[in-house]
C-alpha positions in Angstrom: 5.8 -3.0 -45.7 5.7 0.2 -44.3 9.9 1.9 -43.9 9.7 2.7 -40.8 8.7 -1.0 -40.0 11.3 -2.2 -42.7 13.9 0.3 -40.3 12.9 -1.0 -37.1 13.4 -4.8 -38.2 16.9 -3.6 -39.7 17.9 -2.7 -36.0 16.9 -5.8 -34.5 17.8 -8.5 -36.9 21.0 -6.6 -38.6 22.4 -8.2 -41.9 24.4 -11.4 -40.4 22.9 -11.7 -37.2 20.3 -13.6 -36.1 19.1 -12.4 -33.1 22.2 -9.7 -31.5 23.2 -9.6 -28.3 21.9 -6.7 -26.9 18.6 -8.0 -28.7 18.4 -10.7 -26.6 19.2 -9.3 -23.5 16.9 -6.4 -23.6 14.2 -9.1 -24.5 15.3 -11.3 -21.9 15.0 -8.7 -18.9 11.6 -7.8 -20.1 10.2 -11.4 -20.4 11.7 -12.1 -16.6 9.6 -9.1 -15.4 6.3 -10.4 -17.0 7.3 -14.0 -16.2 7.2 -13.0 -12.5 4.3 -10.9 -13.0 2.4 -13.7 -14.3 3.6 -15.9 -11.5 2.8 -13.7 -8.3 -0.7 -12.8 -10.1 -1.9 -16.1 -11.3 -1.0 -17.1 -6.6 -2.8 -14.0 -5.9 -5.3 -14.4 -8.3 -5.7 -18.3 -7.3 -6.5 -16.9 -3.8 -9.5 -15.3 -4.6 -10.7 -17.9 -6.7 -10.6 -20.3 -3.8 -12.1 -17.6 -1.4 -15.3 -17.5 -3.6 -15.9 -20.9 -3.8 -15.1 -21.8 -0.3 -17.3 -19.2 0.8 -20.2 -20.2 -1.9 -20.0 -24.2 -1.3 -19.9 -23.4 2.4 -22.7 -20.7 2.5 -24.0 -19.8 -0.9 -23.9 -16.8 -3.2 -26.3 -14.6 -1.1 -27.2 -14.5 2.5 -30.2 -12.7 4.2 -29.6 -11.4 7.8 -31.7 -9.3 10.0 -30.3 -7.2 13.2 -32.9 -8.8 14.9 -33.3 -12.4 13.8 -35.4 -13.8 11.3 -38.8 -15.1 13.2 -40.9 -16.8 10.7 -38.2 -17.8 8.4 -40.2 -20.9 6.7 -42.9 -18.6 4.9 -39.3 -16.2 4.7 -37.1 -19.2 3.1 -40.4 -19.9 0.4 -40.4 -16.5 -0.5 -36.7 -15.8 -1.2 -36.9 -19.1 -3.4 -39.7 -17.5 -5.5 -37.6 -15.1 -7.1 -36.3 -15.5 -10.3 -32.9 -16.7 -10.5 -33.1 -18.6 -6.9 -32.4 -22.2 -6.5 -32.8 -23.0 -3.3 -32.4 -21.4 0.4 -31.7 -23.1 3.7 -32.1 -21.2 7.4 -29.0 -20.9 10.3 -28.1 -20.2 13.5 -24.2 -19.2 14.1 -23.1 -17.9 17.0 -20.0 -18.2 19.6 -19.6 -21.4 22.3 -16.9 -22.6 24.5 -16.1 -26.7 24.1 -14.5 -29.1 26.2 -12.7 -32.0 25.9 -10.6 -34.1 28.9 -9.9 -30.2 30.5 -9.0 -28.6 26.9 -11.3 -25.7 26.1 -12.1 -24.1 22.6 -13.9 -21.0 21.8 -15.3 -22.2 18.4 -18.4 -20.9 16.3 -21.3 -23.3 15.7 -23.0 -23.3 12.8 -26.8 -24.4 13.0 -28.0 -26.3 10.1 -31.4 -27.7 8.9 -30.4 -31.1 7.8 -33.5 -31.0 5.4 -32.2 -28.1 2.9 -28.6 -27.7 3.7 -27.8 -30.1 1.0 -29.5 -28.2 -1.7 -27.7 -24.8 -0.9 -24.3 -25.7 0.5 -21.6 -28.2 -0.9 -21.1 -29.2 3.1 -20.5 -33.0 2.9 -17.8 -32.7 0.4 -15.5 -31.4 2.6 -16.3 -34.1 5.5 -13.1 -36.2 5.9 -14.5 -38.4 8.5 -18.3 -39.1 8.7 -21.1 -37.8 7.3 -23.9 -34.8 7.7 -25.8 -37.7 7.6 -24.7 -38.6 11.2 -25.9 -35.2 12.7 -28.7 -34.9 15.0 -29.7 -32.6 18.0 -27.0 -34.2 20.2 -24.1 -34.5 18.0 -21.6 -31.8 16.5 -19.1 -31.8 13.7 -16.1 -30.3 14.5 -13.7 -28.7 11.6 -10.0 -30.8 11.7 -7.4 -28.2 13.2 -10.1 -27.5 16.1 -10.9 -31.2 16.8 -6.8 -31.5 16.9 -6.5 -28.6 19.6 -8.8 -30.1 21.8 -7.9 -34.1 20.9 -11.2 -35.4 20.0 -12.1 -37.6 17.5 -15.1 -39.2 15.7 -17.4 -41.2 18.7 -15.8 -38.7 21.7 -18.5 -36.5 23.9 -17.7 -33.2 24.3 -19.2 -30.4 26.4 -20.6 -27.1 24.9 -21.4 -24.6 26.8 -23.5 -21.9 25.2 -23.1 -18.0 25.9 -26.1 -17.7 27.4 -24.7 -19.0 30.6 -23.4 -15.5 32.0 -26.6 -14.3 31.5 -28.2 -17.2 33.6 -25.3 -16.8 36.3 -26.2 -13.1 36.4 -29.8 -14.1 37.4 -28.9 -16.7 39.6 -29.7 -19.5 37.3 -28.3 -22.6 37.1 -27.5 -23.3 33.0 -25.4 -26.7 32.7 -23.5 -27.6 29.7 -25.0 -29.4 26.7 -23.1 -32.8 26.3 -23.0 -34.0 22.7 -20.9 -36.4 20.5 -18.6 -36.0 17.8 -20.0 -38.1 14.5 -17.4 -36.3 11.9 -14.7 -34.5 11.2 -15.0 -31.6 8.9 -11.6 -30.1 6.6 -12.3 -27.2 4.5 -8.4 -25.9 3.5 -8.9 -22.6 5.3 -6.5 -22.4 8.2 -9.2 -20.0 10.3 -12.5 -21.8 9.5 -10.6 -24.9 10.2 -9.5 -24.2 13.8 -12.8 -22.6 15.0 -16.3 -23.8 13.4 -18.2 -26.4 14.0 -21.3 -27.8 13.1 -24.4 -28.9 14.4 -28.2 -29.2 13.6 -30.6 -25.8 13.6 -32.1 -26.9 17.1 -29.3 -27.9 18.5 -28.3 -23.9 18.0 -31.6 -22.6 18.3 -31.5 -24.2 22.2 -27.8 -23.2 23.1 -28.5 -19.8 21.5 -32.3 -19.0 23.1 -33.5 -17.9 19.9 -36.9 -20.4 20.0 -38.1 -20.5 16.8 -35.7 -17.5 15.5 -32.5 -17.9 13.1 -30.0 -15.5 12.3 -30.2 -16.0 8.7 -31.2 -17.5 5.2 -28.2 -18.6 2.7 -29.1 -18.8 -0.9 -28.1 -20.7 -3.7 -28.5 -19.0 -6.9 -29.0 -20.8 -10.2 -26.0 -21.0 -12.6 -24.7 -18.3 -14.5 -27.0 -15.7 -12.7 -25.3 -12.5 -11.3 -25.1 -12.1 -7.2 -25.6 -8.7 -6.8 -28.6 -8.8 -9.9 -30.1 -11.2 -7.5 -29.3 -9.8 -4.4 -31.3 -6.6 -5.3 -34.5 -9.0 -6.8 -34.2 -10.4 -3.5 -34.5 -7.4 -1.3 -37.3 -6.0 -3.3 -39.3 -9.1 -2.2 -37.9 -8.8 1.7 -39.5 -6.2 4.4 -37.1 -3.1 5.2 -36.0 -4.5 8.0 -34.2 -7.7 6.2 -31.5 -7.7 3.7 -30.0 -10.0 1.2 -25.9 -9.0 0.4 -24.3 -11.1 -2.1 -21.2 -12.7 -0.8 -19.0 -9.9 -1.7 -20.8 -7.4 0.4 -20.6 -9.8 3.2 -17.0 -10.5 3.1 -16.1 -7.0 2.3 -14.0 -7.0 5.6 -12.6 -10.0 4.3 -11.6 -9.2 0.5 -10.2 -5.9 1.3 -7.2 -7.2 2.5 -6.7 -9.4 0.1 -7.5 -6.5 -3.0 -5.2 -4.4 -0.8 -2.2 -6.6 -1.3 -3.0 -7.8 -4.8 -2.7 -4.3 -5.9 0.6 -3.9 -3.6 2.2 -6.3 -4.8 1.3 -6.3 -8.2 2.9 -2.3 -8.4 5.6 -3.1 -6.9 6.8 -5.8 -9.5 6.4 -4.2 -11.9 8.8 -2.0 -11.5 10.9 -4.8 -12.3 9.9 -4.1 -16.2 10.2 -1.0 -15.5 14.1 -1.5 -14.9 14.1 -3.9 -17.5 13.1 -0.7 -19.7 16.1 0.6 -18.9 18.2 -1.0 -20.9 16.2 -0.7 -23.8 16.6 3.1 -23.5 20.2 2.5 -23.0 20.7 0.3 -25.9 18.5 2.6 -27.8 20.0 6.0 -27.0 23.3 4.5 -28.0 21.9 3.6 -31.3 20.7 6.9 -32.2 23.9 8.7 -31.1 25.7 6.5 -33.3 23.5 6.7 -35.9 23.4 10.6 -36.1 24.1 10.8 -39.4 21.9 8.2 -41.1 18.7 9.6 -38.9 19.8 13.1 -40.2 19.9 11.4 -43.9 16.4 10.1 -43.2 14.7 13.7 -42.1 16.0 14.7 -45.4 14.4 11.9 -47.8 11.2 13.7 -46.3 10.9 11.3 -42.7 9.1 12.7 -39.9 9.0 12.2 -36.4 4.8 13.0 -35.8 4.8 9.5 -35.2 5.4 9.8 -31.4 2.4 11.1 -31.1 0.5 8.7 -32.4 3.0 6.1 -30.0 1.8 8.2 -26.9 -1.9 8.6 -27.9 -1.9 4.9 -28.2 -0.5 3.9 -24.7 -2.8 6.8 -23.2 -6.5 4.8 -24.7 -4.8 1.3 -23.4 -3.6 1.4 -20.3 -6.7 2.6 -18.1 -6.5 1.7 -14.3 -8.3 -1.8 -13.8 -9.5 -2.7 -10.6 -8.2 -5.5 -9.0 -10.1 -8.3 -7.2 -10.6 -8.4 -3.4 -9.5 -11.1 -1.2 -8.3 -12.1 2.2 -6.3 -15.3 2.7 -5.8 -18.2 5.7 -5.1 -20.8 2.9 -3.4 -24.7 4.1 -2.4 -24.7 0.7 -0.7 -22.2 -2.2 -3.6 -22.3 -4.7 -3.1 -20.4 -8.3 -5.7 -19.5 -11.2 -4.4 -17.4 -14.3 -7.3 -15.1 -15.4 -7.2 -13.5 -18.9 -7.7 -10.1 -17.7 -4.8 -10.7 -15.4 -2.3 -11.6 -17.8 -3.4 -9.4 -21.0 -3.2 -6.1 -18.3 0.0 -7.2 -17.6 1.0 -7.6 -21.1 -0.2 -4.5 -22.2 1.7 -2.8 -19.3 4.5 -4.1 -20.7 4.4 -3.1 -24.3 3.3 0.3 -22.8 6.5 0.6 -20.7 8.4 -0.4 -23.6 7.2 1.3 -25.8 7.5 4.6 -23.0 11.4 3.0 -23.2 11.8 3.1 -26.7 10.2 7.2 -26.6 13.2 9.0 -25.0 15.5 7.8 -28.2 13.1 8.2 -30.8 12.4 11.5 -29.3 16.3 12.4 -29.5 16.4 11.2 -33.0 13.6 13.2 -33.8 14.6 16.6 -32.4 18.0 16.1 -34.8 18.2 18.7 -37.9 18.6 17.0 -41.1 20.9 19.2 -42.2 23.1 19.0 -38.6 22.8 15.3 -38.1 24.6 15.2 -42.3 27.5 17.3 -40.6 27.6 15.1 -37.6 31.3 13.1 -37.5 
């Protein structure tokens, strides 16, 4: 064992003791600091994890959109599943509408979906609490649980939807009537803002309240497991014409996840400064140690002990603690979700043993500067 090692054990486990007291405390403050650390990261963390797969099981990794609309989207949908890495694609149609129920209205966005490929793309009818996509049809809607409560319908109720179209139509002195329509289930995915205001129907059903035709808005993709997003975002576009694109889910959540990436890193800065106090006392504890230990440091420099060793310390902490980039994320959740990463909790243990080790540098530094031959003279 090297002496230095052989030193440093000396001053934490002295002859008779255990574990001392000022051992334990500095230990102690430091371990609270990464124990909350762990904590706040592992929520904040758990956030984002249920942000990617909500938005994956509800619309896939990719989604192809078009300023315009996508006209032909079946020869579209069978080209997008020909590249490599593609599982499956399904069309949609999502756009704004105004429902009413027994005089209560609700501005809600319906969803379109084509009931003969949903299934293979989206993990929909897992999050149905009452019903089934099963039940859908071109006169029947599925309305998400905290917007079925605002307006008090249930499973069996007709509703009226009226689509957007119908300023346009009073504006030319058209008469455009409300499309009636029943409920057949009731939809809860755990996000408070997709739970108060989407709902679902079938891709003609949207197609008619939105005058698209034969047009849809978009294609959602499923990839096939393990295969990159963004990897298969770019094979995608170099199949698509200029005018369409396919953004993995980041890119089209980017509004979304910055808020989310914002506050991760916020918050995640902020406590830890708590280690950074709980450095403190280290430095404390250790500056004491040194000035009362003048003499035996001094007797050290002269048995031939020097103090280049810091630099080696500060070199160290310099390769390890590069700036990581934390995840994005914005957050509506009905309930606290967590998920630990490992990237997560070994940056924050490394930030730790960096700050310290930063901690411990002030009173070896002290103890360095001393003169052998001054610190001997020291009473």
């Amino acid at each position: 064992m090297p002496w230095y090692v052989h030193l440093a054990l000396r001053q934490l486990f002295p002859t008779g003791r255990r574990f001392p007291f000022f051992t334990l405390i500095s230990t102690l403050g430091v371990a609270l600091g990464v124990a909350l650390l762990v904590i706040v990261m592992s929520v904040m963390g758990g956030f984002a994890y249920e942000i990617r797969h909500m938005i994956v099981d509800t619309e896939g990794e990719v989604q192809v959109v078009a300023r315009g609309g996508i006209a032909d989207y079946p020869s579209l949908v069978k080209r997008v599943e020909s590249v490599p890495g593609v599982e499956a694609a399904t069309p949609y149609a999502r756009d704004e509408v105004m429902i009413r129920f027994k005089d209560k209205p609700a501005y809600p966005v319906l969803r379109g979906l084509d009931l003969s490929s949903v299934e293979r793309v989206t993990q929909l009818g897992r999050y149905v609490r009452v019903g089934s996509l099963d039940d859908l049809d071109d006169d029947s809607i599925i309305l998400s649980a905290q917007l079925a409560a605002s307006v008090g319908a249930s499973v069996g109720d007709a509703i009226e939807v009226y689509s957007p179209l119908i300023v346009d139509r009073l504006s030319a002195d058209e008469v455009f009537l409300p499309r009636q329509v029943r409920v057949v289930g009731i939809l809860e995915i755990g996000h408070q803002q997709l739970d108060s205001s989407t709902a679902y129907g079938t891709l003609r059903l949207a197609q008619d309240l939105y005058g698209l035709g034969s047009t849809v808005h978009g294609i959602d993709v499923r990839l096939k497991p393990g295969v990159n997003e963004d990897d298969a975002a770019a094979r995608i576009n170099a199949a698509l014409p200029e005018d369409i694109r396919a953004l993995s889910w980041e890119d089209s959540f980017s509004d979304f996840l910055w808020v989310l990436n914002l506050e991760r890193g916020m918050i995640f800065f902020l406590l830890l400064f708590i280690v950074i106090v709980a450095a403190f006392s280290v430095t404390s504890s250790l500056l004491i140690s040194v000035v009362r230990k003048t003499r035996e440091i001094g007797l050290l420099g002269a048995l031939g002990g020097r103090p280049a060793f810091r630099n080696n310390v500060v070199l160290w902490i310099t390769r390890v603690t590069q700036r990581e980039e934390v995840l994005r994320r914005f957050y509506q959740f009905s309930e606290l979700p967590s998920h630990t990463s490992g990237s997560t909790v070994a940056l924050i243990v490394v930030l730790t043993v960096a700050i310290s080790t930063l901690a411990g540098l002030l009173p070896a530094l002290k103890a360095a500067r001393l003169k052998p031959v001054e610190a001997l003279r020291s009473e």
